[in-house]
Every structure is written in structure tokens, then in C-alpha cells.
N, C-alpha and C positions, 0 to 999 in steps of 0.2 A: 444563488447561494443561500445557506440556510442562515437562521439568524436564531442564537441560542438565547433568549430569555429567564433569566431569575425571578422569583415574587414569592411571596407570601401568599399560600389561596387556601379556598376551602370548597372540597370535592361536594359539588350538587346531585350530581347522578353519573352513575357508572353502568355502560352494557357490555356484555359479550361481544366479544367478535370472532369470528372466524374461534378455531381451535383453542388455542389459550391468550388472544389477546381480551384487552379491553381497552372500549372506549370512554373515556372521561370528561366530564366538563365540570372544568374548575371555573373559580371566581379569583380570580389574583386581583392584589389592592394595587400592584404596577399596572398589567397587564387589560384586568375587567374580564367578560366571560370568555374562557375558550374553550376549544374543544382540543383533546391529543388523545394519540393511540397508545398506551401504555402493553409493548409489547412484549407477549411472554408473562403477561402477570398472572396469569393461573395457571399457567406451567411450573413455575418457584413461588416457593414460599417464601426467598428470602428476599426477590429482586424487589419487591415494592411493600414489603411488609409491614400490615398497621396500615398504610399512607391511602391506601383508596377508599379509606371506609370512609362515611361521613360523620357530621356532627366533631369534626378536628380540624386543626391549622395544620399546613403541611408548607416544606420548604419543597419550591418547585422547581425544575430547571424547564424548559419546554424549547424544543428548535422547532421554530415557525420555518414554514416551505413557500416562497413565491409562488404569491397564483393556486396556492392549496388553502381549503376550508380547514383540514384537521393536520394539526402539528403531532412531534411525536414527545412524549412524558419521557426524558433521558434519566431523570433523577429526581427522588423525593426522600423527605425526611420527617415525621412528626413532631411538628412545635409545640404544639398544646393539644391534650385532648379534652379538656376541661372536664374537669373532676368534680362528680356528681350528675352531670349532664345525664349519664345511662345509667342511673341508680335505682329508676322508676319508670313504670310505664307512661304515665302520666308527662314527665320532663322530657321524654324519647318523642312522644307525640307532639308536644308542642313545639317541637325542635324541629323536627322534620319536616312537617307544616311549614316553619319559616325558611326552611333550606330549598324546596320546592319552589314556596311562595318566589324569593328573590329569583330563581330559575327561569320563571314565569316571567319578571316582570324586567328583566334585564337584556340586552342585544349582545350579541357576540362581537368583539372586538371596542365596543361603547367604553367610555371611562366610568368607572364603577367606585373609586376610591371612598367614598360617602357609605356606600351601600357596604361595601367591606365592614366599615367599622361600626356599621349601626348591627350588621349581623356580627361582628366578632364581642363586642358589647352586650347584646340581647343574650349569646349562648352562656357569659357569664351571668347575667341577671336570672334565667331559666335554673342555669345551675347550682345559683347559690340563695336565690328566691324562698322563704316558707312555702311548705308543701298544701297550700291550698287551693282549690279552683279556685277561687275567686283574684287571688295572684294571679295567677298562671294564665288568667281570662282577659286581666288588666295590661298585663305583659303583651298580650299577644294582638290586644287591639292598639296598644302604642305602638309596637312595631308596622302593624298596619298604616298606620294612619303616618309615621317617621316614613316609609316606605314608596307610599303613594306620594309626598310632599318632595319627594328625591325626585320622583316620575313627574312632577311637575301634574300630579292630578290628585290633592288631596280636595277634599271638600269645603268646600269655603263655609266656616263658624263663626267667622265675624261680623260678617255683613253681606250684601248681594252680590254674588258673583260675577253678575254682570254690569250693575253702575256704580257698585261702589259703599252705596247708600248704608251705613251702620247700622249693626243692627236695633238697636236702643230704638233705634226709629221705625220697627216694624211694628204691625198690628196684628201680626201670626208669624210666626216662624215655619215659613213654606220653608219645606227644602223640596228640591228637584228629585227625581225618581233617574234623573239620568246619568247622575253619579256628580254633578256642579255645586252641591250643598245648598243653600241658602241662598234665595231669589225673593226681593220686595214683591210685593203689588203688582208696580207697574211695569214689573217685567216679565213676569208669566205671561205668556203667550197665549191667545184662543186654543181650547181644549189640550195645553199640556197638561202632563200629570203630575203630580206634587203629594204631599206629604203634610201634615203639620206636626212638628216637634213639638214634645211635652217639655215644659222651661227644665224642669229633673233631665231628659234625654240630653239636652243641650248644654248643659253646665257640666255633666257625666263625659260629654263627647269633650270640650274644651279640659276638663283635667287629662283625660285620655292621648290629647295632644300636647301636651304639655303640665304632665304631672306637679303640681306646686301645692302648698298648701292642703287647707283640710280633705280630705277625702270625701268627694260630694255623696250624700245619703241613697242617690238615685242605683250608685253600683252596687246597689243591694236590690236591687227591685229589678225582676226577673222581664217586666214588662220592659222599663226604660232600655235592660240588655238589647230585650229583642229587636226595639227600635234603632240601637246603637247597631246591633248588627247589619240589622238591611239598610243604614246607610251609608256603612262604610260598605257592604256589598257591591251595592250601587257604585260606585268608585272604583273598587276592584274590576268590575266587569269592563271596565272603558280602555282600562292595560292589560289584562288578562286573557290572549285568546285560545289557550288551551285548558284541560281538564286538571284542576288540581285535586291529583288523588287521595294525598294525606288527609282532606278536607271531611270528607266522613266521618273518620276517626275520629277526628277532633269536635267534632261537630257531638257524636256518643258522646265523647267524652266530659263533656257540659252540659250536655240536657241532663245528664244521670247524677250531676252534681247539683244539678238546681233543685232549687227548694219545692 
């Protein structure tokens, strides 16, 4: 028997099916990822109108099928489409980027409640954010870095991710190329690969995880970015095993801003 489901979610990607349906896969904050067939949605323009676009909160209903992967979309309604969010190319890109990203790094059926509100949060911060790259840049490695720490795989910036050891008591700030952050001395491995952090990258990375206080000087420095990038990269790849497409885009969208 089927079992009808309520939640809160936010459409990550929508395909064609057959003739006029579509397939869906939401994020509900009850629910976590699933997938439903929303049928008939582009045959009417009224049955699911507004609700499959993304970059929105949608009120969902879903009946899950025993023993089936994809349930069916009975009903939806839009709760918020956050205003401002598509007022610019720039905030449509950074959005979609993170609507992918969690796409990517979340399982179907997994509890996701955390990951809900860190993306239903971020689309307000995107949307109500100064229109600068350099926001838009900070925004969006927090999110990263909140993201990866949900997954249970952010980089470790405190100390060695494997003994423990503070970092106060390092004599280089090795981070790992394997996406583990920050490893002492003594626990690099014969011929691993490593990294050394510029103390600017590393103080950039720690406000980026936890915004407080002055804004370290480094996030102005195109070099310390690019270090910050490939190491949360590095992280990303260790949860990520498919293609994120939005990533180009975004990727133009910051070189052409940099200085």
C-alpha cells in the first residue's frame, strides 16, 4: 500500500519523461532526497505551476510505492521563492551551483534535516547578500565547507587529522592533497602528497568555517583564494562522484572578477 508523505522540499533537478511527465528529485527536510514522477506536468500549466522550478520551497505531498525507487509528486505548492535570488546572473549562478552541489553530495532516502536548513539559509544569504564577488565567493566556500562537515568529511584546520596533535605545535602546515586537511610531521606517510599552507590561507580557511570576527586580510588575495580553493576541492572530490555542471560557470564567474 502506498504511503502519502508531507514535507517541506526544494526541487534539485527535474527531467523529462515519457510524453508530458516529469521526473523530480526533491530535498524534503521530513523526507531527505527523493525522487517522484510528477505526472502530466507539461501537459498543464496549472497542475504543478511555479513548483518544479528550482531555486524555491515547495509544499510537497509524495506517495512512496513499496519496493519502488520513484514515488509519485500528488501535490505541491510554493512556499517561498526567495526574492531576489533571480534578479541577477551572478546570484542564479551561485545558487545553482549549491542546488547541484547538495544533489551530489546527499543519498536518496538518508536524513538530510541539517542539509535542508543550511541550503534553505544560504538561498537567503545569496539573496539578500551585497552584490559583490567577493561575498558571493565567501558565501559559497562557507557553504562548502557547512556541507562537507554535514558529510562527515570537512578538512581538519585545527590540528592533524590523524593524531590529534594542535596545530600550534606544527612546524609547517602540511595539509593532505587527499582531501584530510592538516597532518603533523609524524604522520605523513613515505612519499604522500601534501601541500603547505600559507598562515593568510589558513586563517582565510578557519573564518570561512566559521565566520566571526575581523575579516582576515588573505580574502583579498587572489593567491591565498586559489589555495583555499584546491583545498576544499580536495574534500569535495572524496563525496562527490559525479560531474558538477553548474561548476564552470561559477568557476568564469570569479576569475573575471578577480583582480
Amino acid at each position: 500500500m502506498a504511503q502519502s508523505v508531507h514535507t517541506h522540499a526544494f526541487v534539485l533537478r527535474t527531467v523529462a519523461y515519457r510524453d508530458s511527465d516529469v521526473i523530480v528529485t526533491l530535498l524534503g527536510r521530513s523526507t531527505g532526497r527523493v525522487s517522484a514522477i510528477a505526472r502530466s506536468a507539461r501537459a498543464s500549466s496549472k497542475r504543478f505551476s511555479g513548483c518544479l522550478q528550482p531555486l524555491r520551497t515547495i509544499d510537497a505531498t509524495v506517495s512512496m510505492h513499496p519496493n519502488r525507487d520513484l514515488g509519485s509528486l500528488t501535490d505541491a505548492s510554493v512556499v517561498s521563492d526567495f526574492p531576489g535570488l533571480e534578479t541577477s546572473y551572478e546570484r542564479i549562478t551561485v545558487a545553482s551551483y549549491l542546488t547541484e552541489l547538495v544533489r551530489a553530495c546527499t543519498r536518496e532516502g538518508a536524513e538530510a534535516q541539517d542539509i535542508y536548513d543550511l541550503l534553505d539559509s544560504t538561498y537567503t544569504h545569496v539573496a539578500t547578500c551585497e552584490m559583490l564577488p567577493e561575498v558571493l565567493l565567501a558565501i559559497t566556500h562557507h557553504f562548502e565547507l557547512q556541507l562537507l562537515d554535514l558529510n562527515g568529511a570537512a578538512p581538519s584546520l585545527d590540528g592533524c587529522q590523524r593524531c590529534g596533535t594542535p596545530v600550534l605545535s606544527f612546524d609547517k602546515l602540511r595539509c593532505s592533497r587527499n582531501g584530510e586537511g592538516l597532518l603533523c610531521g609524524k604522520c605523513i606517510l613515505p612519499q604522500e602528497r601534501y601541500g603547505v599552507l600559507e598562515p593568510e590561507t589558513h586563517a582565510a580557511l578557519l573564518y570561512l568555517q566559521n565566520p566571526a570576527g575581523t575579516v582576515p586580510d588573505g580574502l583579498a588575495d587572489p593567491k591565498v583564494m586559489s589555495q583555499i580553493r584546491r583545498v576544499i576541492d580536495s574534500s569535495l572530490e572524496q563525496v562527490i562522484d559525479s560531474e558538477i555542471r553548474s561548476r564552470p560557470m561559477l568557476d568564469t564567474l570569479f576569475d573575471k572578477a578577480a583582480p
